[in-house]
N, C-alpha and C positions, 0 to 999 in steps of 0.2 A: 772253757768250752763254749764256743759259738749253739745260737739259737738253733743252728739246722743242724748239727752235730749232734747236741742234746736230744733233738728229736731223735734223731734216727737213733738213737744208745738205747732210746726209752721203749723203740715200738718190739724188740726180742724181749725187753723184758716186763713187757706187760704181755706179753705170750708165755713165759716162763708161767708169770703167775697164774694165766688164765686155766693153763695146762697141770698145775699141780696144787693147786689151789691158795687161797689167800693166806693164811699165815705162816704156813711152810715155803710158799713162793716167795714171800718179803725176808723170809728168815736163808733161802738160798740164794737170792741177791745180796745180802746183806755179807756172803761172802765171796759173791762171785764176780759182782760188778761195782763201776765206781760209787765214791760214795753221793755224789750227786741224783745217783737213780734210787740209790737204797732209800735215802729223804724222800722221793718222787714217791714210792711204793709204800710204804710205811703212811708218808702221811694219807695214801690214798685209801687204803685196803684194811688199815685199822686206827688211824685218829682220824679221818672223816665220820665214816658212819658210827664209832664210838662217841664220838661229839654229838652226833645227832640223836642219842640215847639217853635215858636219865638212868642213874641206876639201877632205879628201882624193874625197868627196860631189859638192863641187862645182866641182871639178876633173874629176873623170869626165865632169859636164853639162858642162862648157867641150869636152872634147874629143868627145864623142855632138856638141854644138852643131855644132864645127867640121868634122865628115865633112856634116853635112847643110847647111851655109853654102857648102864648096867645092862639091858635088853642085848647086846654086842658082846659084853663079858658071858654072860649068861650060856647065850649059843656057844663062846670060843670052846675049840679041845683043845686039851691038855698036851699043849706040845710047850718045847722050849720057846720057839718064835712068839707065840701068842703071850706066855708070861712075859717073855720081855718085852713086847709093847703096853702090856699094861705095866709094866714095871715102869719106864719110860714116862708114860700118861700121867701115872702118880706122882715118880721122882719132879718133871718139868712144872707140876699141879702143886706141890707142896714147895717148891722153888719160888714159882710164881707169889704164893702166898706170902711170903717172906719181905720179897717188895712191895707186896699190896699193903703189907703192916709199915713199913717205911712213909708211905703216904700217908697215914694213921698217926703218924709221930709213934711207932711203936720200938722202935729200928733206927739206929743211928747211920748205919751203913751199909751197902750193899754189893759186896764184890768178891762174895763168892759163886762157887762151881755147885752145878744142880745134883753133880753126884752124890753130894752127901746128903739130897734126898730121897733117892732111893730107897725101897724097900729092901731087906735082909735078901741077897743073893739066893737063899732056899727056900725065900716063901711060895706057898704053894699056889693053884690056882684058885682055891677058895679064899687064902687069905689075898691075893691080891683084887680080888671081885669085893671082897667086904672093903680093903683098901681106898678103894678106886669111890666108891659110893661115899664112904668119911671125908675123904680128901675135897668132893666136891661140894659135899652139904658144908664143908668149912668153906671153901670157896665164894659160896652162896650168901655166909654169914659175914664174909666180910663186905660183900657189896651192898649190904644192908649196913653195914655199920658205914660205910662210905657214902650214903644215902643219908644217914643220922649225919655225921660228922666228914661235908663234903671236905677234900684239901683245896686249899687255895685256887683259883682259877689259875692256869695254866704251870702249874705244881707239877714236875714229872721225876719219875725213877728211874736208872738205868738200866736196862736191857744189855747183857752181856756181848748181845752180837748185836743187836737192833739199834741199841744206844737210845736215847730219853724218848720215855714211852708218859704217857697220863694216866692215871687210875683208868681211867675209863679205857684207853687201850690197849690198858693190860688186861681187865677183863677180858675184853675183845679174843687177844691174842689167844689168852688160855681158853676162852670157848674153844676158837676155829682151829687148834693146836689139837686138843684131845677128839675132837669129832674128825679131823682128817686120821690121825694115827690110829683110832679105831674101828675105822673102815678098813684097816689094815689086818684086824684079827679074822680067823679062817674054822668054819666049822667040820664038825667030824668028815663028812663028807665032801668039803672041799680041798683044794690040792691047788698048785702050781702058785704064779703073782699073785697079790691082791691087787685088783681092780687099780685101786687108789694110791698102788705104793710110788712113792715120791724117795728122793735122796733123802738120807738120815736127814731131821729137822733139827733143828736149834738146842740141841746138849748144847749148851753154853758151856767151855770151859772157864 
């Protein structure tokens, strides 16, 4: 791909992204367009400013994240839609965690599907609001343990769709991942789109 080719690939999908936001936009690049813009987007929108982060940084964001994710369960009704977004939230959040232990040396490999983190197909919306708050306070714990015990400088884990991602952008991801999808849940008295809904995000098969 020529210099002025490349440009012109990147300026729709730096609109993509601007239009559905940053870790859902690099995560629907990452299926839609070559892979030289997926690298382009990726490194821009979450190992840039994750690099310019300590953990201890982004650890703060997971937990500011997580007061405004339970405050959004809180409000959701009880419909199906809204369970499965926070089902969604949790399953990609406890996935996440998985590779965050990989970085940890905890984890030899990493190449499974996020569905088998899911919650139990009948949990209700109460247990998925206690869920959702577990799932991140461990989140939370591990970016502190990644702060104790950084990995290697330029140490990365695989991303199913994204491909080699850094601790630190994987924090990243999973903040800007759970705050875009639940902007997506809808209270008693609202109805129709959400605002914010974007194409399904990154279920990583």
């Amino acid at each position: 791909m020529t210099k002025s080719s490349s440009s012109k690939a990147l300026v729709p999908a730096l609109i993509t992204v601007a239009g559905v936001g940053l870790a859902a936009g690099a995560a629907y690049l990452a299926r839609q367009r070559k892979e030289e813009v997926k690298e382009f987007v990726v490194s821009r929108v979450l190992e840039a400013p994750a690099g310019r982060s300590s953990y201890t940084d982004l650890g703060q964001g997971l937990e500011r994240g997580g007061i405004a994710l339970a405050g959004r369960a809180a409000r959701a009704a009880d419909t199906p839609a809204n369970r499965e977004v926070l089902s969604h939230i949790v399953g990609i959040e406890r996935w996440g965690q998985n590779r965050l232990r990989m970085a940890l040396g905890q984890r030899a490999h990493g190449t499974d599907s996020y569905h088998a983190y899911r919650p139990a197909p009948d949990a209700s919306l109460n247990d998925l609001r206690n869920l959702l708050s577990q799932t991140r306070a461990g989140t939370v714990d591990l970016a502190r343990q990644l702060h104790t015990n950084p990995p290697e400088e330029g140490a990365t884990v695989n991303h199913n769709g994204l491909g080699p991602l850094t601790a630190k952008a994987w924090l990243r991801y999973l903040t800007q991942h759970a705050d875009l999808e639940s902007r997506r849940l809808r209270g008693e008295k609202e109805g129709g789109r959400a605002q914010d809904e974007v194409m399904p995000e990154a279920a990583p098969s």
